[in-house]
Short mmCIF file of the C-alpha atoms (twelve columns), coordinates in Angstrom:
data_MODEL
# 
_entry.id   MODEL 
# 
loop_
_atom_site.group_PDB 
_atom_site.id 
_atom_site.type_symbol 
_atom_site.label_atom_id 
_atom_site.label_alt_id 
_atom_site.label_comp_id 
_atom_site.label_asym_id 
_atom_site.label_seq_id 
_atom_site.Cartn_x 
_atom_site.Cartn_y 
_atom_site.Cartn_z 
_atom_site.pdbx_PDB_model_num 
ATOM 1  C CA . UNK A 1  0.000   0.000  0.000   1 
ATOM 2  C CA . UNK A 2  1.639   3.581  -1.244  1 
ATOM 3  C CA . UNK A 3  1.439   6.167  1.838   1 
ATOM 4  C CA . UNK A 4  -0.923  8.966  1.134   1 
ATOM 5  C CA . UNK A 5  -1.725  12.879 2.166   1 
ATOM 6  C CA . UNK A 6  -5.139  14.046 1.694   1 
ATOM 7  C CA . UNK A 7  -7.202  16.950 2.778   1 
ATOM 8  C CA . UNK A 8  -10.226 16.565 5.487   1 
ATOM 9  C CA . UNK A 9  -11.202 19.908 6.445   1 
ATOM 10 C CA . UNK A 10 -8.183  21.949 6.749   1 
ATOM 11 C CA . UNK A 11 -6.365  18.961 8.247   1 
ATOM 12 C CA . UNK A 12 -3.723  16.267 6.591   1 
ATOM 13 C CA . UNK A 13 -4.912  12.732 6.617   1 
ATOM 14 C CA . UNK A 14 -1.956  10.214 6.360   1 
ATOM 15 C CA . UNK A 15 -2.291  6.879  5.381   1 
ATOM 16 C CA . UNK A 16 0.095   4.692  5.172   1 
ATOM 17 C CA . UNK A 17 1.532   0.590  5.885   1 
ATOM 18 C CA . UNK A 18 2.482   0.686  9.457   1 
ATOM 19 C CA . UNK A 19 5.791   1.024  10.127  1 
ATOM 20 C CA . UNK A 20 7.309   1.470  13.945  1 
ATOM 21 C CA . UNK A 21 9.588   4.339  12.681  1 
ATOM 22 C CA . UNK A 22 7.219   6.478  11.167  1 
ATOM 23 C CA . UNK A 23 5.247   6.410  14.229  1 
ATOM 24 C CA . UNK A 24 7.935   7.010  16.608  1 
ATOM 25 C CA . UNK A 25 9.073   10.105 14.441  1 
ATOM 26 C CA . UNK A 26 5.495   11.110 13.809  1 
ATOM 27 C CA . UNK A 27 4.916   11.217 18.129  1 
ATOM 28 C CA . UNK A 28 8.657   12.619 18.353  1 
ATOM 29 C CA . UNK A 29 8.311   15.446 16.323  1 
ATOM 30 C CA . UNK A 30 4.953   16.199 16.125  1 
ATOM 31 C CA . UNK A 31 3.335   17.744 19.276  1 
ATOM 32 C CA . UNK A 32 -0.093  15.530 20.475  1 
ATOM 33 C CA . UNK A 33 -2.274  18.731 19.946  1 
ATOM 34 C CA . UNK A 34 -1.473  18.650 16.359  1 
ATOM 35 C CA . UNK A 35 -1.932  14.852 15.863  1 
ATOM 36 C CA . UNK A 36 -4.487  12.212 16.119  1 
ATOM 37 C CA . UNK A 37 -4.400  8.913  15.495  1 
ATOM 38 C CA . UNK A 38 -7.267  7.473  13.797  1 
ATOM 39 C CA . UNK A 39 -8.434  3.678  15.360  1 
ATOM 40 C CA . UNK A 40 -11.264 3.146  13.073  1 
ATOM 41 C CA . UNK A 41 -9.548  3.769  9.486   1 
ATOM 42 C CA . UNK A 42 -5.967  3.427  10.906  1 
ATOM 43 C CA . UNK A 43 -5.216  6.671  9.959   1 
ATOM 44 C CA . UNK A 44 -3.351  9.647  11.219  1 
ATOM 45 C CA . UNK A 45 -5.194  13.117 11.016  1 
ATOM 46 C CA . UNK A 46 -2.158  15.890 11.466  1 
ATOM 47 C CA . UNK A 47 -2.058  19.818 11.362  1 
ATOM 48 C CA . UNK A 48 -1.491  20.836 7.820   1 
ATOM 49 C CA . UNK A 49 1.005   23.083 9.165   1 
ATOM 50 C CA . UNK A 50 3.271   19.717 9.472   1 
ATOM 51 C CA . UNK A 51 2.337   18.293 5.676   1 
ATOM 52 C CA . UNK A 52 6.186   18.770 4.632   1 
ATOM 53 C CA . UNK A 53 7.622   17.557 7.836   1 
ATOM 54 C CA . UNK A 54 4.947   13.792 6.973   1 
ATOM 55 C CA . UNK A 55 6.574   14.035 3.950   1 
ATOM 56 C CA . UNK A 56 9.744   14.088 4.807   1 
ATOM 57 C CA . UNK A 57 9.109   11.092 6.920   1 
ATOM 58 C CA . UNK A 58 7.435   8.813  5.057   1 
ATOM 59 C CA . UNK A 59 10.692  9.600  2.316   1 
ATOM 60 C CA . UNK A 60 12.567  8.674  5.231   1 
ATOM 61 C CA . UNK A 61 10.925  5.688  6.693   1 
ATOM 62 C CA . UNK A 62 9.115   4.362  4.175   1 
ATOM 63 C CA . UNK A 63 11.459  5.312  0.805   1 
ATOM 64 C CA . UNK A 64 7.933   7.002  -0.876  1 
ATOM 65 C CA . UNK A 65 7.356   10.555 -2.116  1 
ATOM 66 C CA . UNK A 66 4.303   11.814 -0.825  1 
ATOM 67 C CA . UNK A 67 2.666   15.247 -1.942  1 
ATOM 68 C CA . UNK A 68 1.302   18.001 0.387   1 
ATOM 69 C CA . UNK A 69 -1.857  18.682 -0.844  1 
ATOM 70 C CA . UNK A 70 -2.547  22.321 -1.092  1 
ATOM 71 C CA . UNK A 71 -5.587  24.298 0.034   1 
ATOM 72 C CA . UNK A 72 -7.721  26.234 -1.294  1 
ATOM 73 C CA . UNK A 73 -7.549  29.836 -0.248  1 
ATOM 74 C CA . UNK A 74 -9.390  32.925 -1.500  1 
ATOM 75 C CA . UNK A 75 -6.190  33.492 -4.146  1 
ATOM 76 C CA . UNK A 76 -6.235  30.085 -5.874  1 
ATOM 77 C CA . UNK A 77 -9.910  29.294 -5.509  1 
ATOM 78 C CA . UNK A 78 -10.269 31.362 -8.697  1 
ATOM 79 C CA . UNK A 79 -13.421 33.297 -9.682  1 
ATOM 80 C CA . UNK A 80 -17.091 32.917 -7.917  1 
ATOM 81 C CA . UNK A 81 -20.100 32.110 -10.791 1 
# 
């Protein structure tokens, strides 16, 4: 299974293969406030604000590049109909 970023309301959703690693880096560099593991889908929802530093990691941990998603702001959303 290729690790993934997408975009759940504002936040980063990372899904990936487990791997001890990542998770240890993911609780080691991320604070708690701005993580949350996911039980359910066995998922991690993160603070966008982090996207490049998940990225990094799974490079790291996993030997994937994953993509930041961006989001949509007023300047990119582009014109309202």
């Amino acid at each position: 299974m290729p690790a993934s970023l997408t975009l759940n309301n504002g936040d980063l959703i990372l899904t990936s293969p487990f791997n001890r690693g990542l998770v240890e880096d993911l609780k080691a560099q991320i604070p708690y406030t701005d993580r949350q593991f996911i039980p359910a889908t066995k998922q991690w929802r993160i603070k966008y604000m982090w996207g490049t530093d998940v990225a990094s990691l799974c490079k790291k941990h996993l030997g994937q590049e994953v993509s930041v998603p961006r989001q949509m702001t007023q300047a990119n959303a582009g014109p309202i109909i």
